[in-house]
C-alpha positions in Angstrom: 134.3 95.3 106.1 137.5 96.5 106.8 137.5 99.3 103.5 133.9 100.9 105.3 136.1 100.8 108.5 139.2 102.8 106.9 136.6 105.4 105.2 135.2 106.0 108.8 131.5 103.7 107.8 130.9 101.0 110.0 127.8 98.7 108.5 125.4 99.8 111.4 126.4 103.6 110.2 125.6 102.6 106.0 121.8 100.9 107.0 121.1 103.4 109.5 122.0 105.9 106.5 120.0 104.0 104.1 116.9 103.6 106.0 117.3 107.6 106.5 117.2 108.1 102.9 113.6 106.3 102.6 114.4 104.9 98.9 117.2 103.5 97.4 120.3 105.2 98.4 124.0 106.0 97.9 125.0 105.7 101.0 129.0 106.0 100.8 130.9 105.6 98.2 130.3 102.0 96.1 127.0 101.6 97.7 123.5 101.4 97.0 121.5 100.4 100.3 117.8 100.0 100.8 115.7 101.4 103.5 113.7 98.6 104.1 115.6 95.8 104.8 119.3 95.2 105.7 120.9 94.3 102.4 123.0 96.7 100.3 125.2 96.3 96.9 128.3 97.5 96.2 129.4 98.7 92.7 132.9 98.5 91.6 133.1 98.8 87.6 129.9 101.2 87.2 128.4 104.1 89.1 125.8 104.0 91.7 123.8 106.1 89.3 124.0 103.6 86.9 123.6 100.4 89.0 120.1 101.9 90.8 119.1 102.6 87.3 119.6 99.0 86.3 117.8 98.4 89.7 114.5 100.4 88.8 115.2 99.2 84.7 114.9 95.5 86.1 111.8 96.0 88.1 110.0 98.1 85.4 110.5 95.4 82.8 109.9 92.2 85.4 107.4 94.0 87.6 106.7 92.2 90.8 105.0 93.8 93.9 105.8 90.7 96.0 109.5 90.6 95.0 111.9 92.7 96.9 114.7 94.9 95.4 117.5 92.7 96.9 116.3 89.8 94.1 116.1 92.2 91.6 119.6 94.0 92.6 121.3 89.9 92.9 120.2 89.7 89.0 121.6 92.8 88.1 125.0 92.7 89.7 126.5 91.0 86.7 126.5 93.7 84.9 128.7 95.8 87.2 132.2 94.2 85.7 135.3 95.6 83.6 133.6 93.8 80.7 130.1 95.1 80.8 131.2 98.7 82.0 131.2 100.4 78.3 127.9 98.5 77.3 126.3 99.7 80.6 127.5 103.2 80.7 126.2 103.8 77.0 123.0 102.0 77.8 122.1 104.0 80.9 123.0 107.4 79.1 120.3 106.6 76.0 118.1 105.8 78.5 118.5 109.0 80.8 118.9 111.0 77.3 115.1 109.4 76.4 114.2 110.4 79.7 115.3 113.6 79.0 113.7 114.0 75.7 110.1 113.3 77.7 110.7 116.0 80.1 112.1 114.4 83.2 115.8 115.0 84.6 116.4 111.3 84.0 114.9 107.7 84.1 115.2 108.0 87.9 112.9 110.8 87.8 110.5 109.5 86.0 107.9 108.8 89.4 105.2 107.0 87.4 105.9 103.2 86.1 103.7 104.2 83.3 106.4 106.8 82.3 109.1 104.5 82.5 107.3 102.2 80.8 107.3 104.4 78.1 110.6 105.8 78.0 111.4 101.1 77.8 109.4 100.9 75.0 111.3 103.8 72.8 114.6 101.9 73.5 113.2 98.1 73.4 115.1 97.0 70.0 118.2 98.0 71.5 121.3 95.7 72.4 121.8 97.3 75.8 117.3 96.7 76.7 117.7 93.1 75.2 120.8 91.8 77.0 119.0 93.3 80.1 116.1 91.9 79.5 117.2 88.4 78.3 119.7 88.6 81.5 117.3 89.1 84.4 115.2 85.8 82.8 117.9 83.9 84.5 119.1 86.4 86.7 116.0 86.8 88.2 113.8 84.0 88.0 117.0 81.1 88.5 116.6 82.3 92.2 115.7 79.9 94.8 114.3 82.2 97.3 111.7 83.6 94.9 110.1 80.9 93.6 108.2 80.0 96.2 106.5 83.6 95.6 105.4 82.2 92.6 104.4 79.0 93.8 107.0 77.1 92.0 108.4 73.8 93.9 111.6 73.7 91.8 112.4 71.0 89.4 110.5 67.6 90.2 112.1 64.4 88.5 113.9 64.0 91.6 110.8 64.0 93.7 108.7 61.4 90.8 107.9 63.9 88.8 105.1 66.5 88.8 102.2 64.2 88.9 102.8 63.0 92.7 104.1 66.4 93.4 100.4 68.5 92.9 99.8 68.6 88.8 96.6 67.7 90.0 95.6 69.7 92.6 94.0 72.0 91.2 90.6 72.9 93.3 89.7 75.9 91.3 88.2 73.8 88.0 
């Protein structure tokens, strides 16, 4: 708290600035802030260009209307380290290159999920889309907070098992 202070951005000035921006925003340096609820991420090994593309690269491959950036930015933020920074960085450029290629300034700019979508599949057999995709399994989904979106109770031998915890409650059959 005491950098945003020294750059002269208290954290009532970066969500006030985020919410301004209406999407995902830069809102000072190292930040990426969203405009509907009071979380933000910092970056300190790659861009903010790069960490909102993860963002939007995560939510196009897990795609999840009920799940809120903030999840999807937790699972991400283990790529912005010393060690991942060259991996990332090339990644994202292929990706904004493809992007590119199918007439848009870059995978941010792509406004339909269908185009993004697109632009995945062209890149899918890479390293960089595999570790992604094989990290936001666990990144993502390991969660606590979302499971109950997806009506998972979390692990059940400690309650008796699944069979006194609602295997059979099912009203629908």
């Amino acid at each position: 708290m005491t950098e945003l202070r020294k750059q002269g951005l208290t954290r009532r000035a970066l969500l006030s600035r985020a919410v301004a921006a209406g999407a995902l925003a830069v809102a000072g340096a190292g930040f990426i802030a969203a405009p509907d609820a009071a979380w933000a991420v910092e970056v300190t090994a790659i861009s903010e260009h790069e960490m909102a593309t993860l963002l939007q690269m995560a939510r196009d491959i897990y795609p999840h209307d009920k799940v809120g950036d903030r999840f999807y930015a937790i699972a991400v933020k283990g790529y912005d380290t010393a060690e991942q920074k060259a991996v990332v960085t090339e990644g994202i450029a292929a990706l904004d290159a493809a992007a590119k290629a199918a007439g848009f300034g870059d995978y941010l700019s792509a406004g339909w999920e269908a185009d993004r979508v697109a632009i995945l599949r062209g890149l899918q057999d890479t390293p960089f889309f595999q570790t992604v995709r094989g990290g936001l399994v666990t990144g993502l989904y390991n969660q606590k907070e979302v499971w109950p979106i997806f009506g998972y109770q979390g692990e059940s031998y400690s309650e008796g098992g699944y069979i006194n915890r609602g295997f059979d409650d099912i009203d629908w059959l």
